[in-house]
C-alpha positions as CSV (number, residue, x, y, z in Angstrom):
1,X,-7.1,46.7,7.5
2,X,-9.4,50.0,7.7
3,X,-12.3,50.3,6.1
4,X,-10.5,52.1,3.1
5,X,-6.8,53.0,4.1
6,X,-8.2,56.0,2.0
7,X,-11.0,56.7,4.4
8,X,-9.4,58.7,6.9
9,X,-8.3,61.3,3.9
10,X,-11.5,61.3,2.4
11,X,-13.6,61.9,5.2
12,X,-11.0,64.6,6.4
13,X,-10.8,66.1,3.2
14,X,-14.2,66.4,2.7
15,X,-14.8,68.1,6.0
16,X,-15.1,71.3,4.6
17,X,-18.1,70.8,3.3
18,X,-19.6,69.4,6.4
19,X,-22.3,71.5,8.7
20,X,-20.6,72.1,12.3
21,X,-23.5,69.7,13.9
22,X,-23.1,67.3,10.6
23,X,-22.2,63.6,10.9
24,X,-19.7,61.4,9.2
25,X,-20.4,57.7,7.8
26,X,-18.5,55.9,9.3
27,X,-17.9,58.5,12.5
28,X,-15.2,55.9,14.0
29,X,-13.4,52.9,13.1
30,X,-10.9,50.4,14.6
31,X,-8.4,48.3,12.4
32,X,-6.8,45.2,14.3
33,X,-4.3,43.0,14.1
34,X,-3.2,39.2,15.1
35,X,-0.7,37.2,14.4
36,X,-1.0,34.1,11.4
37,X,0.3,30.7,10.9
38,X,-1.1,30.0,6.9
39,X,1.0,27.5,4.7
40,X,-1.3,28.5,2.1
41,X,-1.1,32.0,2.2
42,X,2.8,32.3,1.9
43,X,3.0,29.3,-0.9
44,X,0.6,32.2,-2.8
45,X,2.7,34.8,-2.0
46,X,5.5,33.2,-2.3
47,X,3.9,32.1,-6.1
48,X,3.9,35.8,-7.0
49,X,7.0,37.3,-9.2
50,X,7.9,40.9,-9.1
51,X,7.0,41.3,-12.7
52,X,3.3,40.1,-11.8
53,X,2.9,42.5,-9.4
54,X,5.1,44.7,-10.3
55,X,6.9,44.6,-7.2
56,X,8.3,42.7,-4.2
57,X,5.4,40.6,-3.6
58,X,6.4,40.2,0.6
59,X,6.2,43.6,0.8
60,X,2.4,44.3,-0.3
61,X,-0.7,43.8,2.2
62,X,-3.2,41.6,0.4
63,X,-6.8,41.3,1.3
64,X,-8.1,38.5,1.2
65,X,-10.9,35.5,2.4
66,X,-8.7,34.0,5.4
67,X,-9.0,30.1,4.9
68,X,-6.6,27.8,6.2
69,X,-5.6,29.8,9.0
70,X,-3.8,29.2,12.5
71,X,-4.7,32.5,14.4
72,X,-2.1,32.6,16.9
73,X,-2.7,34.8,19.9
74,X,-6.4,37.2,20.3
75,X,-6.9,40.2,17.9
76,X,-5.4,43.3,19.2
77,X,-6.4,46.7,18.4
78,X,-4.0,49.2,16.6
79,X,-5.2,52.3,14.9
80,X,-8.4,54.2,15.2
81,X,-9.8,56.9,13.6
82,X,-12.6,59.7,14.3
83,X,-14.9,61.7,12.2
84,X,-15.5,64.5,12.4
85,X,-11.8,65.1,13.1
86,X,-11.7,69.2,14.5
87,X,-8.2,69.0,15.2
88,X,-6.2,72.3,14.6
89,X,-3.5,70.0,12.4
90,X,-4.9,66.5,11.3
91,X,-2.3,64.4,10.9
92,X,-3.5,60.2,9.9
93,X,0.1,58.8,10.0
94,X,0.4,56.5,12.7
95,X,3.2,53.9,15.0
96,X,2.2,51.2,17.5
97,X,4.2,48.6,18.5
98,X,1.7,45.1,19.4
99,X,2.7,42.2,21.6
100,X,1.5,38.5,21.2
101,X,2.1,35.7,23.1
102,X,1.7,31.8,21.2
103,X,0.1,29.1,22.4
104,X,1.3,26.8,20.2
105,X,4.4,25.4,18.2
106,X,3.8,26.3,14.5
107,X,5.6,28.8,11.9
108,X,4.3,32.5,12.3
109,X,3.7,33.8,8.2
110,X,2.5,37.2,8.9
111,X,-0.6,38.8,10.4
112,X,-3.9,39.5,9.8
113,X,-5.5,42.8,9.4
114,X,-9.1,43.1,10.7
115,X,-11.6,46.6,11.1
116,X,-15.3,47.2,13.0
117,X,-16.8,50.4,12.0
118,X,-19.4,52.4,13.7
119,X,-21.2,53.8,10.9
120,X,-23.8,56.0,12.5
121,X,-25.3,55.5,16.2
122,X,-25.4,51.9,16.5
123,X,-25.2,50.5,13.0
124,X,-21.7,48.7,12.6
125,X,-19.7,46.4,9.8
126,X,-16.9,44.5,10.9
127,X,-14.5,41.7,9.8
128,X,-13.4,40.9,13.4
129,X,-13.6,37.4,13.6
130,X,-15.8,38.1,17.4
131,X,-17.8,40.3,16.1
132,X,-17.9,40.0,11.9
133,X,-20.8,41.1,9.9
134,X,-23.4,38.4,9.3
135,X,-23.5,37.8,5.8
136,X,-21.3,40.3,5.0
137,X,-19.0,39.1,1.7
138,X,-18.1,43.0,0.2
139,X,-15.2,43.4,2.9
140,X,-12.5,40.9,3.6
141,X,-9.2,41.1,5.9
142,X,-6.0,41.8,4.9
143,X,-2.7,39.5,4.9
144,X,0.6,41.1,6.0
145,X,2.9,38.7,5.0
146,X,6.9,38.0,6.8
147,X,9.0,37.7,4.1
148,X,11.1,34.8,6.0
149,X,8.4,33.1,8.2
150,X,9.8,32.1,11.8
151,X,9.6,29.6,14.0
152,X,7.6,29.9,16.9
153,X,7.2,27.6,19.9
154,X,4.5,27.6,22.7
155,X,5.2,30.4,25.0
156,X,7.1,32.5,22.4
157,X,6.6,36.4,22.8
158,X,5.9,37.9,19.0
159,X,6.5,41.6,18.8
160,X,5.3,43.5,15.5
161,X,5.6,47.0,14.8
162,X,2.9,48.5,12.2
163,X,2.9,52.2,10.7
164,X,0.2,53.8,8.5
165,X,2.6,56.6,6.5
166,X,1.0,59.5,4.9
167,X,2.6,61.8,2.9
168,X,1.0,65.0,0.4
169,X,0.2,62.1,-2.4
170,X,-0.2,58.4,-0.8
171,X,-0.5,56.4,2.1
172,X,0.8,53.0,2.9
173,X,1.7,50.1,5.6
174,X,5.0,49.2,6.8
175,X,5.8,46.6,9.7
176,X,8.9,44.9,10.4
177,X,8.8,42.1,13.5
178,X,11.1,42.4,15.9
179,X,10.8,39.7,18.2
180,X,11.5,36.6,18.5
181,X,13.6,36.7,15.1
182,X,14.0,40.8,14.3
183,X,13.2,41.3,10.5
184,X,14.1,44.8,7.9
185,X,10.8,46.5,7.7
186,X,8.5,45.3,5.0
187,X,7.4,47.8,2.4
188,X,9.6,50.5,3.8
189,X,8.8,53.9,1.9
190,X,6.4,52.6,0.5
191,X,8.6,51.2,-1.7
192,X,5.8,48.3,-3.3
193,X,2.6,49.0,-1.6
194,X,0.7,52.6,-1.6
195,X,-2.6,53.8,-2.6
196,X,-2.8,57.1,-3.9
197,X,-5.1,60.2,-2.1
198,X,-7.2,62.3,-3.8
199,X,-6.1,66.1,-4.8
């Protein structure tokens, strides 16, 4: 839902090699989320087995051209990121908890993941739906999907929490809803869904 969830490692790792007044590309980016109402994306998700994907298939974040879509409430930020980071001890792991409120009476399937970038002064890309890239098609949002959608009625208060976990070898996602129906965290330990950092 970042612009890589590698980025942030990459660009910090590479910091070494960066001039005190030298720039980063991208030097800040925003990922969002917003709650989704999408028959079609949980039928292909639900389609999945573990042995195609090698794991749990609910517990993966997918990205993907959003079509057939309910957005449910406005996109909300969650994590940003800064580079140059000159912090003494970087640390990219992150926790936020994000409330949504529905408008409508519909089953909530999961949310979608959204980033803007600034890449350099006031050149940006962004999949934002307010503010998305014209005739950008190399970057797409990303599906978090519930493994046991919920029903949701006009008025309904939707609570998510999302973390970005780093540890010495890989980052990934977890999020785990807790309101109105609470659910186990999806993808906990990054037990389906990682992406390895470079060494």
């Amino acid at each position: 839902a970042v612009v890589s969830t590698q980025s942030t490692g990459c660009l910090d790792g590479a910091q070494c090699l960066l001039k005190d007044d030298g720039l980063s590309v991208p030097c800040e980016y925003t990922s969002y989320l917003a709650p989704i109402s999408s028959r079609k994306l949980f039928n292909n998700v639900s389609s999945q087995t573990a042995d195609a994907v090698g794991e749990d298939p609910f517990h993966m974040g997918y990205v993907v051209r959003l079509q057939a879509v309910n957005v449910l409430d406005k996109v909300k930020p969650c994590f940003s990121f800064h580079h140059p980071n000159r912090g003494d001890k970087i640390d990219n792991s992150r926790h936020l908890t994000l409330d949504f409120t529905v408008a409508t009476e519909t089953m909530l399937h999961g949310f979608a993941g959204y980033f803007d970038a600034r890449l350099y002064r006031d050149v940006y890309i962004s999949t934002h739906p307010d503010t998305h890239s014209k005739d950008m098609f190399s970057w797409f949002p990303m599906f978090f999907p519930l493994k046991q959608p919920v029903r949701v009625h006009s008025g309904d208060h939707v609570s998510v929490d999302f973390w970005r976990v780093v540890d010495q070898t890989k980052v990934w996602y977890e999020w785990a809803l807790s309101e109105p129906a609470p659910q186990a965290i999806h993808n906990s330990r990054g037990v389906s869904y990682w992406i390895g950092l470079f060494s």
